[in-house]
C-alpha positions in Angstrom: 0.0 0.0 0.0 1.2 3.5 -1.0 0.9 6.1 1.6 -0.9 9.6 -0.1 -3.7 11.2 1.0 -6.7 12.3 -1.4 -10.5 13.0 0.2 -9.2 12.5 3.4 -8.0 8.5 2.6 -4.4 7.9 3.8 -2.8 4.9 2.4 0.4 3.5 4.6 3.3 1.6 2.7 3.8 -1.6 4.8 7.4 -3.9 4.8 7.9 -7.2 5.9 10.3 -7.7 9.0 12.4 -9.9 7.1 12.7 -7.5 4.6 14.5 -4.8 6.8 17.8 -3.4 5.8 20.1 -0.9 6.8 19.0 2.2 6.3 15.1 2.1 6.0 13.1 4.1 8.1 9.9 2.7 10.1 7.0 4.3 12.4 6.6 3.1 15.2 4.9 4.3 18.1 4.3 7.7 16.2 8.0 8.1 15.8 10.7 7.3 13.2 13.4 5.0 13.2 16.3 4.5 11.0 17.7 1.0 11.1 21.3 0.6 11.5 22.1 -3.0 12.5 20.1 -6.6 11.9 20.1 -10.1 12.3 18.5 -12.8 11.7 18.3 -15.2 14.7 17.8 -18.9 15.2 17.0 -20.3 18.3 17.4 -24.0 19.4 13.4 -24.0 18.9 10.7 -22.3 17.4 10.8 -19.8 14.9 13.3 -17.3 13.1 13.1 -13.8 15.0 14.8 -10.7 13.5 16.4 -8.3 16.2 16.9 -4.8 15.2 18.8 -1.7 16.2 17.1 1.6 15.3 18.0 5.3 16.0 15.5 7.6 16.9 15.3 10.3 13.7 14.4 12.9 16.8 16.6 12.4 19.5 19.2 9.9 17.9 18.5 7.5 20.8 19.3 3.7 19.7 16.7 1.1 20.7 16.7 -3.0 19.7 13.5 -4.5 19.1 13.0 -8.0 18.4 10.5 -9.2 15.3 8.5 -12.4 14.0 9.5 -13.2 10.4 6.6 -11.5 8.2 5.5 -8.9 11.5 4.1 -6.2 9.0 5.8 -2.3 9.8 5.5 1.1 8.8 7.6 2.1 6.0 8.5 5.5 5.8 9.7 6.7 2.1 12.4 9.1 2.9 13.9 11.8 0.2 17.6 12.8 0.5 18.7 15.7 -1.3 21.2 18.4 -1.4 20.7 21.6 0.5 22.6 24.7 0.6 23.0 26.8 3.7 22.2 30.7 3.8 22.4 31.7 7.2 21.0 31.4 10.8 17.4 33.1 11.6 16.6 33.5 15.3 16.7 29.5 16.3 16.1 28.4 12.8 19.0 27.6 10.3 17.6 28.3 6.7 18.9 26.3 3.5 18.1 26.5 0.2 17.1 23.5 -2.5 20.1 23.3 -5.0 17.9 21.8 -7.5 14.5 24.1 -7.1 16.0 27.0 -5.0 13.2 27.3 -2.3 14.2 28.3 1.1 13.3 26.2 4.3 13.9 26.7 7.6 15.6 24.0 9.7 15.9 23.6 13.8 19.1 23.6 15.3 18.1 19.9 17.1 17.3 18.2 13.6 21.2 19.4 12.2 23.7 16.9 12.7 27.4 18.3 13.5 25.4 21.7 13.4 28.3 23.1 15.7 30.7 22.6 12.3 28.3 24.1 9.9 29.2 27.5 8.0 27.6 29.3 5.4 27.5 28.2 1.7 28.2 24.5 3.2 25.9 21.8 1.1 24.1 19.6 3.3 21.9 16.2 2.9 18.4 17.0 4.0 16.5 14.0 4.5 12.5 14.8 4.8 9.6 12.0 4.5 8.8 12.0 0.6 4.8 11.2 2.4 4.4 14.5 3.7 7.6 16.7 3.0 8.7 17.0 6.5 12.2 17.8 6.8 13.7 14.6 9.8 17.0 16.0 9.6 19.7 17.7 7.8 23.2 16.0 8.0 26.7 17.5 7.2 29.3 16.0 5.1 31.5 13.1 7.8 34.2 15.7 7.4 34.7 19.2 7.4 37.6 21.7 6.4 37.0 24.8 9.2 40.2 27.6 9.8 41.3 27.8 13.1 40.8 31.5 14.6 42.5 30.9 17.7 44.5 28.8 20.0 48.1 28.8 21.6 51.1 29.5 19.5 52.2 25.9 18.6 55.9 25.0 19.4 58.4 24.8 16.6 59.5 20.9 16.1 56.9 19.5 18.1 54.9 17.3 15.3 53.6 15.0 18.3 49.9 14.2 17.9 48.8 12.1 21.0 49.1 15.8 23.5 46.1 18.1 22.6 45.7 21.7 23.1 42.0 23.3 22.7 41.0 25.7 19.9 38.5 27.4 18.2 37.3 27.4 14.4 35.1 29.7 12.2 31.7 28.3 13.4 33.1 29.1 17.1 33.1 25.6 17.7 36.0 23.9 20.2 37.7 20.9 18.9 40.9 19.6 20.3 43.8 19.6 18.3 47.7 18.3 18.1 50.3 20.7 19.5 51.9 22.0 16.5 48.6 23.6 14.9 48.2 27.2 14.7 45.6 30.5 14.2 45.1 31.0 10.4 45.4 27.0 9.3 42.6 24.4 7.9 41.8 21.4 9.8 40.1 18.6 8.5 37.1 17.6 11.4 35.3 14.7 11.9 31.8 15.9 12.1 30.2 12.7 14.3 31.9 13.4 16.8 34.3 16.7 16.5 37.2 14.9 16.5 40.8 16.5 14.8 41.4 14.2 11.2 44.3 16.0 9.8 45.4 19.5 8.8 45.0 20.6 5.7 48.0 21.7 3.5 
């Protein structure tokens, strides 16, 4: 069944447990879930269960949930598509469409690595293709960002296990190795705001 609604009728896409994969995005509860880990599972007796690991779209919590082979779920058709951003309005962060142009607003909580975003930076959005709800906008794994400030490195010292704080363009703090300095590009790790590499 395809999920649209016309005179009021909704109709709701439906997907076998067993036919769960990475990646596909379920209602449940009146929230959505991304999967991102499955198995199938044996026991000694009875019948083959399926034991998912889903992240909230919301609040990125992970939950496991456990599944009869052919439990009908709520499919969700999500859309991901490249967004530009223009700048910050108030709490909302607006991006543009690359391919149409139109403007939309996004949440700060529904941006992923938000804190390493800067304008002109392309984005995926991902929105439910049902309705056009934006879930979430997600930045590129890694980032190149300038440092604006932190101590004066120390000439020689190329060691990369001691960290020393400092700040990039978005005013975000990320720890980085000893011999980095104000005015050079760092390559970030946007998950988790780790230091990759600098940037020559």
């Amino acid at each position: 069944m395809q999920r649209f609604s016309r005179n009021s009728i909704i109709f709701i896409d439906m997907i076998n447990s067993q036919d769960i994969k990475n990646g596909v995005c379920i209602r449940m509860d009146g929230r959505l879930y991304f999967v991102i880990e499955f198995l199938h599972v044996k026991p000694g007796k009875g019948n083959t269960i399926m034991r998912v690991k889903f992240k909230d779209v919301v609040d990125g919590r992970v939950l496991e949930r456990r599944f009869n082979i052919g439990e009908k779920l709520e499919d969700v058709r999500v859309e991901r598509r490249p967004y530009q951003f223009l700048y910050k309005e108030g709490e909302d962060y607006i991006f543009m469409n690359n391919e149409t142009f139109e403007q939309v607003p996004i949440a700060h909580d529904l941006i992923t690595g938000v804190d390493f975003l800067k304008e002109g930076m392309n984005v995926d959005v991902v929105s439910d293709a049902s309705s056009d709800t934006v879930l979430f906008a997600e930045l590129p794994t890694k980032v190149e960002l300038t440092v604006t400030y932190t101590e004066p490195g120390l000439k020689g010292d190329t060691a990369t296990n001691t960290l020393k704080p400092a700040t990039v363009e978005t005013g975000a703090e990320v720890r980085v190795p000893l011999f980095i300095n104000e005015g050079e590009v760092i390559r970030i790790d946007t998950r988790d705001g780790s230091y990759c590499e600098r940037v020559r």
